[in-house]
Every structure is written in structure tokens, then in C-alpha cells.
C-alpha positions in Angstrom: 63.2 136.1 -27.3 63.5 133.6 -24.2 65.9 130.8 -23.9 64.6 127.5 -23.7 66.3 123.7 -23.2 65.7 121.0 -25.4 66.8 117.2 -24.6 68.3 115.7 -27.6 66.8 112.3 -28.3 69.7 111.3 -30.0 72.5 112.5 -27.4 70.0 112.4 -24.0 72.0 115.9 -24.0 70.2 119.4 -22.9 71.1 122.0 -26.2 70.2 125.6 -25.6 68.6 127.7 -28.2 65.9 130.3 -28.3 62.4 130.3 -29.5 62.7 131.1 -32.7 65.1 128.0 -33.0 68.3 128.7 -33.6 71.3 126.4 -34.9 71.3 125.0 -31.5 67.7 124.2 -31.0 67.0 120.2 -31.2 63.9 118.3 -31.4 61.2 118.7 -29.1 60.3 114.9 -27.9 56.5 114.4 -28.1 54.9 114.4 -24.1 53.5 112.0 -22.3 49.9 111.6 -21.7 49.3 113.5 -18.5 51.4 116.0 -19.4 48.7 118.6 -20.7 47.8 119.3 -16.9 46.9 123.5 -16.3 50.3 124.0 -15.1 52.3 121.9 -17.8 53.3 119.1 -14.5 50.9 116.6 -15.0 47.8 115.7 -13.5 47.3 115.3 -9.6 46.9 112.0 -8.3 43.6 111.1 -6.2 44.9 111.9 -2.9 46.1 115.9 -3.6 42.1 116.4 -4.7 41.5 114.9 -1.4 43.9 116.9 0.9 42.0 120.2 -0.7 38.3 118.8 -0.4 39.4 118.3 3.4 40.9 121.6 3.6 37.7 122.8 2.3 35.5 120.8 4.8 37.8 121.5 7.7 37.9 125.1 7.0 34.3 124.8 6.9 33.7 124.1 10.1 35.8 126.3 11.5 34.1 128.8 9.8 31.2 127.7 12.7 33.3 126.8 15.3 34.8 129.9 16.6 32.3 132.9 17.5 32.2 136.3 15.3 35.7 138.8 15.9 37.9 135.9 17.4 40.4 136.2 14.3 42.7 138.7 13.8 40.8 142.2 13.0 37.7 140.3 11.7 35.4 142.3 12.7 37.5 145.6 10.8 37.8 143.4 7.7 33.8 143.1 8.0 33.2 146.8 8.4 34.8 148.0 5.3 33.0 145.0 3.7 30.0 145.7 4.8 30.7 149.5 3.5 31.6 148.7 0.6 28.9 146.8 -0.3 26.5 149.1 -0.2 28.1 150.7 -2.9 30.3 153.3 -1.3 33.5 154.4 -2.7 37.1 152.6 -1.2 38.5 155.2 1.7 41.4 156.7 2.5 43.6 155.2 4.1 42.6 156.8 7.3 38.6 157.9 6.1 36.8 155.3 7.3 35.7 155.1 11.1 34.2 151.8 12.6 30.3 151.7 11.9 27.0 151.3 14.2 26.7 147.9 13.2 30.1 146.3 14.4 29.7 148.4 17.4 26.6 146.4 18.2 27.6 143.1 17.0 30.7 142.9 18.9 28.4 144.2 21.9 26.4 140.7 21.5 29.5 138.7 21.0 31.5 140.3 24.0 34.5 141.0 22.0 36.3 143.1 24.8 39.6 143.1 25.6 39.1 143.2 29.7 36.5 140.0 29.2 37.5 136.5 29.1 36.8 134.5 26.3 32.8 134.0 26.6 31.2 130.7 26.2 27.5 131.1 24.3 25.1 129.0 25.8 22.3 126.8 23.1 19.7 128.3 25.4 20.6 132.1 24.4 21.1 131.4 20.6 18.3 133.5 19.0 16.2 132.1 16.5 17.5 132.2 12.8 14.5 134.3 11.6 15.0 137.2 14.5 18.2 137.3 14.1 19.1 141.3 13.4 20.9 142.5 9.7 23.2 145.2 9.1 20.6 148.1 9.2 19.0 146.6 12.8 22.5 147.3 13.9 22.5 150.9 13.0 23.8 150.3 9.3 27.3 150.9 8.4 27.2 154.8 9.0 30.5 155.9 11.3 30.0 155.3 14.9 29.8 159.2 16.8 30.6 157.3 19.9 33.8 155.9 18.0 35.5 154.2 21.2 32.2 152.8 23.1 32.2 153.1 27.0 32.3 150.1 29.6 30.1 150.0 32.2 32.5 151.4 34.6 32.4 154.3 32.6 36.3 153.9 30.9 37.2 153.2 27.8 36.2 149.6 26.1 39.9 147.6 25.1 37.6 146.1 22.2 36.4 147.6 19.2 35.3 149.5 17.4 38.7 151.7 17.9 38.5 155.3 16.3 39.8 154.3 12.8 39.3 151.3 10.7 43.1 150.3 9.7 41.9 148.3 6.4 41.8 150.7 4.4 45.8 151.1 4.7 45.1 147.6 2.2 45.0 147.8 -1.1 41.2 147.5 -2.1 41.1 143.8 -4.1 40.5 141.5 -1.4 37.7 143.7 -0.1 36.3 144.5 -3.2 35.8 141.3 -4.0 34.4 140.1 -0.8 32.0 142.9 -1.1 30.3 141.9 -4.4 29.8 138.3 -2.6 27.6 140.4 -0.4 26.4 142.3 -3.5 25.4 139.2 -5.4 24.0 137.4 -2.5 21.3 140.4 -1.6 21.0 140.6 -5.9 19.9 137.1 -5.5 17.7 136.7 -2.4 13.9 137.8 -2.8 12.5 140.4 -0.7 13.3 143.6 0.4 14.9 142.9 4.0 18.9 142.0 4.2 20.0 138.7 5.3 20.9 138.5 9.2 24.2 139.7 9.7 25.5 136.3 10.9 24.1 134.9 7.4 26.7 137.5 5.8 29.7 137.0 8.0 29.1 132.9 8.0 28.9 133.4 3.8 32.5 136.0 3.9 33.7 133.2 5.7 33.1 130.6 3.1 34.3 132.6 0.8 37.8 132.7 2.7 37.5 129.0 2.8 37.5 128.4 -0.6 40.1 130.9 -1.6 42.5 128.6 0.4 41.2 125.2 -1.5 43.8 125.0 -4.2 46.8 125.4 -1.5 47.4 121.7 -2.0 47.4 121.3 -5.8 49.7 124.2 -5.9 52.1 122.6 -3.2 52.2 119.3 -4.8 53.0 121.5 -8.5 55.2 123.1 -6.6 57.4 119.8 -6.0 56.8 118.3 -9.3 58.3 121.5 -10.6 61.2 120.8 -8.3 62.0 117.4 -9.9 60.2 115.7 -7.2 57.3 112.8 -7.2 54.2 112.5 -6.7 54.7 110.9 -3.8 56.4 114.4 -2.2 54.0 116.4 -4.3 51.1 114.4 -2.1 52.8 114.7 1.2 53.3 119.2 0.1 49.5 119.0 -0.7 48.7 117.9 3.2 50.6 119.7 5.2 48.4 122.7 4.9 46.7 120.5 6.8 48.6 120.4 9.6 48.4 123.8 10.6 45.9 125.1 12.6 46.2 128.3 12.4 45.6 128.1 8.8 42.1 127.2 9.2 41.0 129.2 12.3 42.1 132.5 9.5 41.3 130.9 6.5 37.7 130.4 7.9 37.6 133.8 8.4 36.9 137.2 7.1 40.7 137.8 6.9 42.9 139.6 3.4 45.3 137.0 4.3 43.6 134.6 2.8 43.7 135.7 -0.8 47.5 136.8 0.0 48.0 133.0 0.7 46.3 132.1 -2.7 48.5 134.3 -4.9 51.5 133.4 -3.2 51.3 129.9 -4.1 50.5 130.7 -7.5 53.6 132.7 -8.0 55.7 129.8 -6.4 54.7 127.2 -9.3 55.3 129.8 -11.8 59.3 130.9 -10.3 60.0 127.3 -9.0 59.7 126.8 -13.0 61.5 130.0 -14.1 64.2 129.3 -11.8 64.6 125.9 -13.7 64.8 127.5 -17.4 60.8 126.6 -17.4 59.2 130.1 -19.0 57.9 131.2 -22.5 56.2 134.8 -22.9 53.4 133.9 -20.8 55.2 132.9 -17.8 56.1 136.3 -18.2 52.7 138.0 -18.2 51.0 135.3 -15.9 54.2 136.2 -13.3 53.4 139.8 -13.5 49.5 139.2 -13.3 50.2 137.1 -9.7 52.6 139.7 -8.5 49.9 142.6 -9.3 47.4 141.0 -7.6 49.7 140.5 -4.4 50.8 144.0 -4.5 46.7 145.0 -4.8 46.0 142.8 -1.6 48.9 143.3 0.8 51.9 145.5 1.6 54.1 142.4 1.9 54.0 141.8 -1.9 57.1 144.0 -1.7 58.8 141.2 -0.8 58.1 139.2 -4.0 60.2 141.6 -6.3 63.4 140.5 -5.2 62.2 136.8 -5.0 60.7 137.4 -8.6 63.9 139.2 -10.1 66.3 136.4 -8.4 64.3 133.6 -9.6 64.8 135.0 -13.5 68.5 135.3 -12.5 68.9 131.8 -11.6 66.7 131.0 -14.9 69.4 132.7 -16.9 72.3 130.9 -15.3 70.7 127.7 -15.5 70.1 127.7 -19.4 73.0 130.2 -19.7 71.1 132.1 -22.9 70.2 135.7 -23.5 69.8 137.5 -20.1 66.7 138.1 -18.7 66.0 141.9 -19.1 63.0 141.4 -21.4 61.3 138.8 -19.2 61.6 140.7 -16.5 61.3 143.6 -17.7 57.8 141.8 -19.2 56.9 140.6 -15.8 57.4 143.8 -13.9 55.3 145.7 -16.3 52.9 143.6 -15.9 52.3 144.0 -12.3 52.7 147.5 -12.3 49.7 148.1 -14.6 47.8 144.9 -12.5 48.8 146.2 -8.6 51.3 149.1 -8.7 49.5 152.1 -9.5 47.8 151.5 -6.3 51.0 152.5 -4.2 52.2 154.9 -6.8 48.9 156.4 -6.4 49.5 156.7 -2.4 52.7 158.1 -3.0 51.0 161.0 -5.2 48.5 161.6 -3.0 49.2 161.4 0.1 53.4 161.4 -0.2 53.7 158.4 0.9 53.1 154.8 -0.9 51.8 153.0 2.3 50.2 155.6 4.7 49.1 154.3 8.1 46.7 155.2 11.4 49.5 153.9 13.4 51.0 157.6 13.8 47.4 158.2 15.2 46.6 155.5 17.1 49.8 154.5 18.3 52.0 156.9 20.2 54.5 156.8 22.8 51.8 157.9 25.3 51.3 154.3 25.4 54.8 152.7 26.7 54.6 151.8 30.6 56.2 153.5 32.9 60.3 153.3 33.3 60.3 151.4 29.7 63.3 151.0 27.9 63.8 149.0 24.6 66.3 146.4 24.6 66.8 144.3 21.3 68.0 141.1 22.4 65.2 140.4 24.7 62.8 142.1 21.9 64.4 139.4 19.5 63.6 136.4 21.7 60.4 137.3 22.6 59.9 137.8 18.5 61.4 134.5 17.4 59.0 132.8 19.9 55.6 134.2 18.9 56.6 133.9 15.0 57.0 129.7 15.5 54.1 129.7 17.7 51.4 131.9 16.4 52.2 130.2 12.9 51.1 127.3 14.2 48.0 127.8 16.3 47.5 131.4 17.9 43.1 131.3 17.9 41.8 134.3 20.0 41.2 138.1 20.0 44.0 139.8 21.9 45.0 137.4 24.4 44.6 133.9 22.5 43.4 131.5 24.9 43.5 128.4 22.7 47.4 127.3 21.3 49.1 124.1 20.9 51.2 123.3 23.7 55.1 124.3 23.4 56.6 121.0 23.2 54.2 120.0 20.4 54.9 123.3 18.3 58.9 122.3 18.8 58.2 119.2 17.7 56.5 119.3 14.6 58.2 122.9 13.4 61.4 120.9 14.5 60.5 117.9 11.6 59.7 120.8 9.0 63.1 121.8 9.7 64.5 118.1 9.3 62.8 117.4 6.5 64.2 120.8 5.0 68.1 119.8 6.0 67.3 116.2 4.6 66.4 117.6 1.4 69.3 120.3 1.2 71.9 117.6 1.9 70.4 115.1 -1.1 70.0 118.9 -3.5 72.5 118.8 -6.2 75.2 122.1 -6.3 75.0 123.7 -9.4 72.8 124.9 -11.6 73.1 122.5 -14.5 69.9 122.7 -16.9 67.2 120.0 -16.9 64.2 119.5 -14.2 64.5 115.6 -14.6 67.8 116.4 -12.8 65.7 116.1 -9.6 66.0 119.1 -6.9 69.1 121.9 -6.5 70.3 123.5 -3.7 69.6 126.9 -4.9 65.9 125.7 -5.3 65.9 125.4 -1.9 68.0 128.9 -1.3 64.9 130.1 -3.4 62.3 128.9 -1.2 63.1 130.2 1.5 63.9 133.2 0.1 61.0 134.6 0.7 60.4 133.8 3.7 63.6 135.4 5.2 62.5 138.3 3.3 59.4 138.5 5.0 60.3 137.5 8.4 63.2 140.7 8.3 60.2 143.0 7.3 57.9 141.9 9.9 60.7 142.3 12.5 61.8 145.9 11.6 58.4 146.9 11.3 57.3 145.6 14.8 60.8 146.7 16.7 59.1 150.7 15.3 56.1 149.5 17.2 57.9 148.1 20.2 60.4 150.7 20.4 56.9 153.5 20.1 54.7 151.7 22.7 56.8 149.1 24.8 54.0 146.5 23.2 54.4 143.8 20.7 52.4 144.0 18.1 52.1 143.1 14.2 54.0 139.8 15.5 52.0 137.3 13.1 52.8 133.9 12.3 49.8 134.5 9.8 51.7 136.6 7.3 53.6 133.6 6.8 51.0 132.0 4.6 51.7 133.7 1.7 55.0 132.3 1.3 54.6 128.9 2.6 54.3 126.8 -0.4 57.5 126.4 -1.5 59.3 125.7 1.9 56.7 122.9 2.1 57.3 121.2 -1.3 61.0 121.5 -0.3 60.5 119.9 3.1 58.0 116.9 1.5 60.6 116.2 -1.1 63.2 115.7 2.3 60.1 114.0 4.3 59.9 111.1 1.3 63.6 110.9 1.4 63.4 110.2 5.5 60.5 107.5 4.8 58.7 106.0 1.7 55.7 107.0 4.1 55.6 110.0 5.4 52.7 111.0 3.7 50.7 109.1 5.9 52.2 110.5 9.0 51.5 113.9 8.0 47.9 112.8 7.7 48.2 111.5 11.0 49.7 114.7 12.3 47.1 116.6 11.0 44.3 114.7 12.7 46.1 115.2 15.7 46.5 119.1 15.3 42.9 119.9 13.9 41.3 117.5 16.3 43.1 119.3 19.4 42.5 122.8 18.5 38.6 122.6 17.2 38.0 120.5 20.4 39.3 123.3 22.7 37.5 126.2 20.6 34.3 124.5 20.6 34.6 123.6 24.4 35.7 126.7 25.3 33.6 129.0 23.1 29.6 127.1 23.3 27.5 125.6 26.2 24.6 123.6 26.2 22.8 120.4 28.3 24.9 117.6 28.9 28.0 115.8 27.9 27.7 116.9 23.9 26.5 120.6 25.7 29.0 122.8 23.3 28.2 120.7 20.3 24.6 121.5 20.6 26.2 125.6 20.9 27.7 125.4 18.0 24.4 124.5 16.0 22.0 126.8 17.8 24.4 129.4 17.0 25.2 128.7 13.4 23.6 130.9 10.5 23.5 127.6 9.0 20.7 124.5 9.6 22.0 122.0 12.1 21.9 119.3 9.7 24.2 121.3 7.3 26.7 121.6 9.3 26.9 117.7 10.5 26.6 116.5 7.3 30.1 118.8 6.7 31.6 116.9 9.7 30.5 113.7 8.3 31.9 113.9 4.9 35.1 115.5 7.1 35.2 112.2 8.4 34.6 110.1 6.0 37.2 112.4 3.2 39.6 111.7 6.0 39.7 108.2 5.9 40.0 108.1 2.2 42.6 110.4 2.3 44.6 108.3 4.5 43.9 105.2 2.4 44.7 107.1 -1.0 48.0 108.2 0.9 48.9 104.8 2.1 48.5 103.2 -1.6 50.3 105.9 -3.1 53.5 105.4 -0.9 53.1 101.8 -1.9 53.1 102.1 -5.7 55.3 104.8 -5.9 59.1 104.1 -6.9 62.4 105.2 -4.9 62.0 108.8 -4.1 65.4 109.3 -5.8 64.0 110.0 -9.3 60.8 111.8 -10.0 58.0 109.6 -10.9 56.4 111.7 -14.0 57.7 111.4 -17.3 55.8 115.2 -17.9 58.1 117.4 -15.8 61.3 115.4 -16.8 60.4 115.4 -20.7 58.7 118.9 -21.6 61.8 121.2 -20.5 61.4 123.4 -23.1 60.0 127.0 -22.7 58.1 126.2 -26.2 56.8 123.4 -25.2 55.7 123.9 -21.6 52.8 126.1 -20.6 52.8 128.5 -17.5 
């Protein structure tokens, strides 16, 4: 049985007891209204539901803005969706070869390595109805021709490579972005397939709304800190503020559901950690940490985070110790994700078998190279920051935030952080009305550090193999990002009353500069408003569809700022959380998961 903290009415003291209720166990006091939110924290104030319709609309039109294949490995995520779609079985993790169809796609979108970024002209956009589906491509059968030819005769630098590396991925994200697909051709009359751009511009709003909730889970993640609304509302927009966020997230891109089920998992162990679970945390734990470990390898990293977070649950109610729970938890995600590695390591003797041994060899390292780690550590430190922020390209990005303004905003992040670490409490004294802990913010960023040293060791193999960086990705970050943001927004309310409404600002700023240079840079047309015009001859979507999106951009951001602005005003001193729902229901019993 899980132990669970009670505040005494009578004493305003925290007794410990278990479930069951033993001698220690005191009355429950009755919750507020609001308290019967989905996650047990409340309901979300106005301006969180804002921040994720924006996300939604911004990620939106990315999803238009930047041509097919400029995100990382899109057009290999498409392939094996487009395979599995048609009802084949999931691969191997090295039987599954590029098909016709992306061959001949990326032909018309000039995805090639040795090309500079194209710009597509209004004038060439072919009309919606001739625009060619998957079988006018040459279907999704293997490519016999698997690295195309340039017209000089060598070898393309683009795709399609000999092996698609997806399959390495577990099969969740990919099966469910294949019955999308399924369900869109169930529904469509006729007998013909929907143009290819139709499909890859409906995967992409797919993506999109997988990333949606990202800001009601940061702001539940700071209410289950101890923190306000007010920092809850300021967690929910920084997603926001990061470009690179929605130049992936509005694409075909595993990373995306990784994101989603990382956040969950935060809300669940920022409560855990705080004495906050009941049998269903449990199970609902080890459901979120199976699905990670069905979507991505870096769900490894979440076991530690998971098994310290029950730790710190133990200490901080000081009960029965936390084998069951965890025991519970990891069971759970065993039966939900594990088998899939445990399957790997059956069959092929290995639990995460790659093509990097056959695609990656030493054959490739320049001549007179030698690897040295302290350059290879700078050069890695540098791309992480950056390419978290803004990194939109295939191969060599040519759109990024400049330097200084990267520094800068990473920089306050890292303020806000230290501002909130020197207000944390030491301890781990029971009660999440006792507003935010030092070890909550150890916890954060656990992850993160656990993730960052995988990615590291994983790349210097690379490095030290081919002399080239690679799997340097600010993206794999996402999935770990939510609680480092609620613990910077609780510092960033502490710095100003406010500073919700400078994050707003900042993400204007940041979304504004980056779709302005990939819609300049990536469409053409007639006059001054030329690559606007691009952009909607080369949508799948009707012109009107997609300005109507930008309108109601516009006009959500507005209200958003407003709602932001009021909020600051009518909330009270950020030194005390604002909700009587997380500082009353402490309980295990009491709460839900």
C-alpha cells in the first residue's frame, strides 16, 4: 500500500499514514472547486488554452511554409509511412530500402545535398488536381537504383540512401501515422489516392497536434511544483518561443510524439516526487514510459528519472519504501514498450540494432584525420544550444537565429533557472503548498543531463568512425523539456510579476524571424508579396485555408498577450501558489494521477 500525506485541519500539520488509514491517517479536507481538473491541479486559466491554440496555428503554418524533406529525415519518416500504410508488415531494422516514390518526390523538391536550398516559384506550382500520388511516383516498392545518380554521373548526397534507418524505431509513432493515411483513403470516395502532397501536408497536421497539449502540461507541471498560475501561464508559452519546435513539430518527425509523452511523464513524477501518487499513478507512469520506450531509444533515459523520482517520493513522506510502486510502474511499461527491445535482443542479439555499421564506416573520415575530444566537445556544446533553438534545413541549415540572439534568450532560461534554485527550499519536507524544492529542480534537469551524456557518447562513436558530426540534435531535447521550463517560469515570475508577457513578446520575435526567412528563402512569385503568393500555389491546401490560419494566428496572438497581461495583474505575490487545489488535496487518496 502507498503512503500518502494528510494536512490536519486541526494542527495545519502534515501526518503520514497509508491508504488503508492507519493510526496516523487524519482527515481528508474537502477540495476546492477547481480542483477536479484531469490532472488533480486545477483548471487552466484562459491564457494556457491560448498559448496551445497558437501553438497549433503556428505549427500550422509551418506545416506550409517549409517545402517537403527540409526537416530532419522527413522524407525517411514518410517512406516507412507510406509502407506501412498499405498494409505491409513493420521491417527489420535494416529490411526496408528507400521506395520509388521518395526517390521521385525528392527529385521534384531538389532535396540534394550538393544543391542550395531551392526557392519554388508560384508560376511552377502544379495544379492541385494533377498533382501525382504515391503510385504516380512508382508506389512504395524498394528503389533498384537505391542511391540515384546526379547528372554528372556520381553519386546523389540526398536521398534516398540504400537503407531506410526508421525502422531502427520502435513501430508506435509510425503505426499510428500510418492509419491516419489508412483512414483518410477509408474515407475519401473513389478509387484514385490523394496526391502525395495532400498526404504529407495531412502527417504534418497530425505532428502538429500531437504537440498541442505541450502547454497545459508545462503549466501542470508548475502547479505540481507549488507554483501559480501565473508561472504555470508563462511554462505554457515558452514552447512558443522556440522555433525549432515548430519547424519539426510541423513535420513528419517521431520526435513529436516523443515530445508528447515526455511531458506527460513530467506531471505524473513532478507529483510522485512530492508524495503525490495512489495505485494509478503507478500504472498511468508505467503506461507513459511504455509508450516512450515504443517510440524512441532515448526512453532509456526515463528509467533512472522514473526510479529517482519514487525515491525522493519515499523520502519526502518518509513511509513504506517504494518497491511496489515501482515495481508497479516498471511492469507496466514493460508489457506497454519493453518487449519491443527484448524482442531485438532475441532476435537479432542486440536490443537496438542499427545501419550505421553499414552505412557508416571509417572509409568515410578525411584524409590525415585524428579525433581530439576537446575540440569535439566544443564543437558539440555549440550545435546542442543552437540547433535547439532554430536549426531549419536538410544537411546544411541555411536558416538559424543569429548567435547573439540564441545566447541571449538560452542565457535568461538559464537565469530564470538559478533564480528559481536560489528561492527552492533544501529539504524534502512533505507538503506541495510548501511552494518549490531544490531537489525539484535537481529532478528536472535530471533528465536532461541524462540525455545530453547519451547523445554525446553516441555521436563521439560517430565522430571518432567518420571524422563527421552527426546525431548532434537540439531536437531530442524536446522530450525532456517540460519540466526545465516550469522550473525556469516559476524563477521568470520571481524576476518580474510580468514576465509572462515578455515571453509572449519573445516568441513573436522568434517565430516571426524564422517563418519570414523560410518563406523568403524557400517560395517566389510576382512582386513584393512574390513568396507569399509561393507558399499558396504550392500548398495541398486552398489559398484561403491557409490565410484564414494566419488570421486567427494573429488575432489568437493578441488575445493571448492581453489574457497574459491581466493575469499578471490579478495574480498575488509569486511567493505562494495561487490555487487552493494543489496546496489542499496532498493526499495520494485524494488526488488523481
Amino acid at each position: 500500500m502507498a503512503t500518502t500525506i494528510h494536512r490536519s485541519p486541526a494542527t495545519g500539520r502534515d501526518a503520514v499514514g497509508d491508504e488503508a488509514g492507519g493510526p496516523a491517517a487524519a482527515p481528508r479536507p474537502r477540495r476546492r472547486a477547481g480542483a477536479s481538473g484531469p490532472i488533480g491541479t486545477g483548471r487552466p486559466p484562459l491564457a494556457v488554452w491560448l498559448a496551445a491554440l497558437l501553438l497549433g496555428l503556428v505549427g500550422a503554418l509551418w506545416s506550409v511554409a517549409q517545402p517537403h524533406y527540409r526537416a530532419p529525415d522527413e522524407a525517411a519518416h514518410v517512406d516507412l509511412v507510406l509502407h506501412l500504410a498499405e498494409g505491409n508488415p513493420y521491417p527489420s531494422f535494416d529490411g526496408r530500402r528507400f521506395g520509388e516514390e521518395i526517390g521521385l518526390d525528392d527529385d521534384r523538391y531538389l532535396v540534394d545535398l550538393a544543391i542550395p536550398w531551392p526557392r519554388f516559384d508560384e508560376a511552377d506550382a502544379p495544379p492541385r488536381s494533377d498533382r501525382p500520388d504515391v503510385d504516380d511516383l512508382g508506389g512504395t516498392t524498394p528503389d533498384d537504383d537505391a542511391r540515384r545518380l546526379g547528372p554528372d554521373g556520381s553519386a546523389r548526397a540526398g536521398y534516398p540512401y540504400v537503407y531506410n534507418q526508421m525502422p531502427q524505431h520502435p513501430p508506435l509513432y509510425y503505426e499510428a501515422m500510418a492509419t491516419v493515411l489508412r483512414v483518410e483513403r477509408w474515407l475519401l470516395p473513389g478509387d484514385g489516392l490523394p496526391s502525395l502532397d495532400r498526404e504529407i501536408g495531412l502527417l504534418r497536421l497530425a505532428n502538429v497536434l500531437l504537440l498541442v497539449p505541450l502547454p497545459l502540461l508545462a503549466w501542470a507541471v508548475v502547479r505540481r511544483l507549488g507554483g501559480d498560475d501565473r508561472a504555470g501561464t508563462v511554462a505554457a508559452v515558452l514552447p512558443l518561443c522556440v522555433p525549432q519546435l515548430a519547424h519539426v513539430g510541423a513535420a513528419v518527425n517521431n520526435d513529436n510524439l516523443f515530445a508528447l509523452v515526455g511531458a506527460g511523464l513530467a506531471v505524473l513524477l513532478a507529483g510522485v516526487a512530492r508524495g503525490r501518487r495512489t495505485r494509478a499513478t503507478d500504472v498511468g507512469v508505467g503506461v507513459l514510459l511504455g509508450l516512450a520506450l515504443l517510440t524512441k531509444a532515448f526512453a532509456a533515459m526515463f528509467v533512472p528519472w522514473v526510479v529517482i523520482a519514487y525515491l525522493v517520493g519515499w523520502r519526502t513522506t518518509r513511509g513504506r519504501r517504494p518497491v511496489v510502486p515501482t515495481a508497479v510502474a516498471g511492469a507496466v511499461a514493460l508489457a506497454v514498450g519493453g518487449w519491443w527491445w527484448l524482442a531485438n535482443w532475441v532476435r537479432e542479439g542486440e536490443p537496438a540494432p542499427t545501419t550505421e555499421s553499414l552505412t557508416r564506416t571509417t572509409a568515410d573520415r578525411p584524409d590525415g584525420f585524428s579525433p581530439d575530444q576537446l575540440s569535439y566537445a566544443w564543437t558539440f556544446a555549440g550545435r546542442m544550444v543552437t540547433r535547439t533553438w532554430a536549426w531549419v534545413g536538410f544537411g546544411t541549415p541555411k536558416f538559424d537565429l543569429p548567435v547573439a540572439l540564441v545566447a541571449l534568450t538560452a542565457g535568461a532560461i538559464l537565469v530564470a533557472t538559478l533564480v528559481a534554485l536560489r528561492h527552492a527550499r533544501p529539504g524534502l519536507r512533505p507538503g506541495p503548498d510548501d511552494g518549490l524544492r531544490r531537489v525539484d529542480v535537481a529532478l528536472a534537469w535530471l533528465p536532461v543531463i541524462l540525455l545530453v551524456a547519451f547523445v554525446y557518447r553516441r555521436a563521439w562513436g560517430l565522430f571518432e568512425t567518420t571524422g563527421r558530426f552527426a546525431f548532434v540534435q537540439g531536437r531530442y531535447l524536446f522530450g525532456v523539456g517540460a519540466a526545465p521550463a516550469a522550473v525556469a517560469a516559476i524563477g521568470a515570475v520571481r524576476l518580474h510579476r510580468r514576465a509572462g508577457v515578455a515571453v509572449v513578446g519573445l516568441a513573436v520575435v522568434l517565430q516571426g524571424w524564422m517563418l519570414a526567412d523560410v518563406v523568403r528563402g524557400s517560395w517566389s512569385g510576382d512582386g513584393r508579396l512574390g513568396a507569399l503568393d509561393g507558399v499558396l500555389a504550392w500548398s495541398p491546401w486552398p489559398a484561403a485555408a491557409v490565410v484564414a490560419v494566419a488570421v486567427a494566428a494573429t488575432v489568437a496572438t493578441v488575445v493571448l498577450t492581453v489574457a497574459v497581461w491581466r493575469s499578471a495583474a490579478a495574480q498575488p505575490s509569486p511567493t505562494k501558489p495561487s490555487g487552493g487545489p494543489i496546496g489542499e488535496s496532498v493526499s495520494g487518496a485524494g488526488s488523481t494521477a
